[in-house]
C-alpha positions as CSV (number, residue, x, y, z in Angstrom):
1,X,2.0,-87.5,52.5
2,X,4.3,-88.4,55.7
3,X,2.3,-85.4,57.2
4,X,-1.0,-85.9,56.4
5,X,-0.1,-89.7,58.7
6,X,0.8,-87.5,61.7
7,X,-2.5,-85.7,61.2
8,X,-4.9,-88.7,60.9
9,X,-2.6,-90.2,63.7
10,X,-3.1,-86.3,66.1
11,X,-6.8,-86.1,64.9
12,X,-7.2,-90.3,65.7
13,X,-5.8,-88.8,69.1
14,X,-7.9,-86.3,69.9
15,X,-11.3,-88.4,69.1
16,X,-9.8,-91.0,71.7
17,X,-9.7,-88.3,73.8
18,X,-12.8,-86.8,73.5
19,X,-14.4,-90.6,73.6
20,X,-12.6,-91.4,77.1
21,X,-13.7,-88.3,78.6
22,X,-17.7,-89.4,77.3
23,X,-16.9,-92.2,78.8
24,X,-16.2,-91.2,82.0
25,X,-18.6,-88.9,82.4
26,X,-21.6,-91.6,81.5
27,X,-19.9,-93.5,84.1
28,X,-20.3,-90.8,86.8
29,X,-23.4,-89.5,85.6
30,X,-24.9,-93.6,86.0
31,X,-23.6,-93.1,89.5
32,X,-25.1,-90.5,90.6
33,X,-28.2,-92.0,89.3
34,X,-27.5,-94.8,91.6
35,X,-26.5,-92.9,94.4
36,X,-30.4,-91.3,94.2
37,X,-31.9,-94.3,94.0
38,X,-30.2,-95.4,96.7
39,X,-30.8,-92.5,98.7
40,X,-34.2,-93.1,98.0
41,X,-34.3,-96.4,99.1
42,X,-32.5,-95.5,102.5
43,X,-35.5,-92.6,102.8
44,X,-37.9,-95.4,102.4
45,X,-36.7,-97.7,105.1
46,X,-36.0,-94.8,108.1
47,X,-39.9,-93.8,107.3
48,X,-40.5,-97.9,108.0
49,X,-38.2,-97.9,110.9
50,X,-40.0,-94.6,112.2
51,X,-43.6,-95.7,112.0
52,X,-45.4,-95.0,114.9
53,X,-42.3,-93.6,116.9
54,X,-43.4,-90.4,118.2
55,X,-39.5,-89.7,119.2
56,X,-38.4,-90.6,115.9
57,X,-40.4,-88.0,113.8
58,X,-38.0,-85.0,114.5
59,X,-34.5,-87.1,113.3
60,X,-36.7,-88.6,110.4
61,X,-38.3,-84.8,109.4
62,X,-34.1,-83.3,109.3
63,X,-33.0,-86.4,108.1
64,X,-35.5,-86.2,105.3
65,X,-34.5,-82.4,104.2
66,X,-31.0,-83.5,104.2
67,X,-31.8,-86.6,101.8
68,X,-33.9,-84.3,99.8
69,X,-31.0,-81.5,99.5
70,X,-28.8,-83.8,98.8
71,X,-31.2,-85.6,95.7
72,X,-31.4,-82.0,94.9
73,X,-27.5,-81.4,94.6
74,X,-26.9,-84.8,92.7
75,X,-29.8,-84.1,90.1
76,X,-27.6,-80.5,89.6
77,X,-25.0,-83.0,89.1
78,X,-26.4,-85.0,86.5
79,X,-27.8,-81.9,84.6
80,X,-24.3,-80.4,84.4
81,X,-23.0,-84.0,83.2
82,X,-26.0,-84.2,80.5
83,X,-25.0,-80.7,79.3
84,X,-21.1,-81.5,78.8
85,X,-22.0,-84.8,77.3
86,X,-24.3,-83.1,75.0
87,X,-21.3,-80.7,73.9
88,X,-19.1,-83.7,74.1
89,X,-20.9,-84.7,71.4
90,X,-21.2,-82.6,68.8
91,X,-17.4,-82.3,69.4
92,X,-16.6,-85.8,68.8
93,X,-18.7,-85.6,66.0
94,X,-16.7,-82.8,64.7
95,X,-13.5,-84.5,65.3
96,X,-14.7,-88.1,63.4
97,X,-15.6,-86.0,60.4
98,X,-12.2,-84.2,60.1
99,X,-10.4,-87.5,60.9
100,X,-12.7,-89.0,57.7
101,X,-11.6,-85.9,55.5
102,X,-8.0,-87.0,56.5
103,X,-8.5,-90.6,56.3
104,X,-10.4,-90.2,52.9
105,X,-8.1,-87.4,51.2
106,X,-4.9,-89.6,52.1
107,X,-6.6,-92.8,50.6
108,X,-6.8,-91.0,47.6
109,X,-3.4,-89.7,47.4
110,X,-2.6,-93.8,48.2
111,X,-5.0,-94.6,45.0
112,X,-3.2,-92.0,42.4
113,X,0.3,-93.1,43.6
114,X,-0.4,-97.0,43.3
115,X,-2.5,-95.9,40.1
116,X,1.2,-94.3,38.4
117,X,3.0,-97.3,39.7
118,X,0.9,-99.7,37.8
119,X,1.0,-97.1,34.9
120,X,4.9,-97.1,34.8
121,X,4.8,-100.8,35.6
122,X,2.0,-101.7,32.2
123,X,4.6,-99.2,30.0
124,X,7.8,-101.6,31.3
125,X,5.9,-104.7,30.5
126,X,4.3,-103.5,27.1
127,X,8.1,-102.2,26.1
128,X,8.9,-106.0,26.9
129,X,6.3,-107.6,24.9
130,X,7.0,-105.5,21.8
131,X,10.5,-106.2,22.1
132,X,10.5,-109.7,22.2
133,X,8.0,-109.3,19.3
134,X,10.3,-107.3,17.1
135,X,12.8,-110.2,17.9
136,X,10.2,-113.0,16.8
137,X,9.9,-110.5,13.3
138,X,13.5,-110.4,12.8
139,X,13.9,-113.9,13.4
């Protein structure tokens, strides 16, 4: 059963694995979502600053493709992030229920062992008890 250890403890493993990488990818996939919120709000104020600048309407027309490509890009981003976390987790679902197969078939192997030793263990103490009975008889 030493083995089936070293598998709950490689399978225990690779779910951790799995689980940081989710992790990290909610993490960058919150910042991009902050990053386009804060492009957004940086959009807002040049249009505020630009009101009623004649001179300003050319930077604030390129300016505003840029922002836009750029929301573009990071919405790509977060797409490609959803998709992977998406696949992320059907794998770590995978991975918990193989780790409970493991877990569960080793607990049983645990239950039959301890189940012999207390077998073994009732048979030594009922051998006692009927001795020390046959010696209350003979007495």
């Amino acid at each position: 059963m030493k083995g089936m250890k070293t598998l709950i403890k490689m399978q225990q493993k690779d779910l951790d694995e799995l689980r940081r990488e989710q992790t990290t990818l909610e993490e960058q996939r919150e910042q991009l979502i902050a990053l386009l919120t804060r492009l957004e709000n940086e959009m807002n104020e040049e249009r505020r600053l630009a009101e009623g600048r004649m001179e300003m309407a050319k930077y604030l027309e390129d300016y505003g493709l840029r922002v836009k490509e750029r929301q573009m890009a990071i919405v790509q981003e977060v797409i490609q992030i959803n998709m992977r976390l998406e696949q992320l987790g059907e794998l770590i679902a995978t991975a918990f229920g193989e780790l409970k197969k493991y877990e569960i078939t080793k607990d049983n192997f645990d239950k039959r062992v301890q189940a012999a030793v207390d077998r073994r263990e009732q048979i030594m103490l009922d051998e006692v008890g009927l001795r020390q009975f046959t010696r209350k008889q003979d007495e």
